[in-house]
Phi, psi and omega in degrees: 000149196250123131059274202279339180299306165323322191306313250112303208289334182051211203273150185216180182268165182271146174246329173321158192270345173291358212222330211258131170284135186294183199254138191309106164278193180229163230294165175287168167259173197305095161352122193250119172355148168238159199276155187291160175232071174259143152260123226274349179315134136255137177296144229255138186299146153330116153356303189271347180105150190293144142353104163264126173296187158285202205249095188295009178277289188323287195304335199241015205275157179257122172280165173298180188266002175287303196276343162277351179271358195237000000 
């Protein structure tokens, strides 16, 4: 037999104030914007040039039923 069992008391939730979830303070405030930093530079083409995709009529083209059956 355990202690409290001995008591009576069987099992409780702890009542001490060390044991007790503190009391809600209050909330922080809302993170705040950081100001634009845009610089006036105009931006400069790539070297290489933009992305040319392939040519998507190929890719997407349906072959005939000749050339996917051989």
């Amino acid at each position: 037999m355990e202690v409290n069992e001995a008591a009576g008391e069987g099992c409780r939730t702890p009542r001490h104030s060390g044991c007790r979830i503190p009391a809600a303070l209050a909330c922080p405030p809302a993170p705040k914007k950081k100001p634009f930093q845009g610089n006036n530079k105009k931006q400069e083409m790539p070297k290489n040039g933009y992305f040319q995709p392939p040519d998507l009529e190929v890719l997407f083209a349906i072959p005939s039923r000749r050339e996917a059956c051989a």
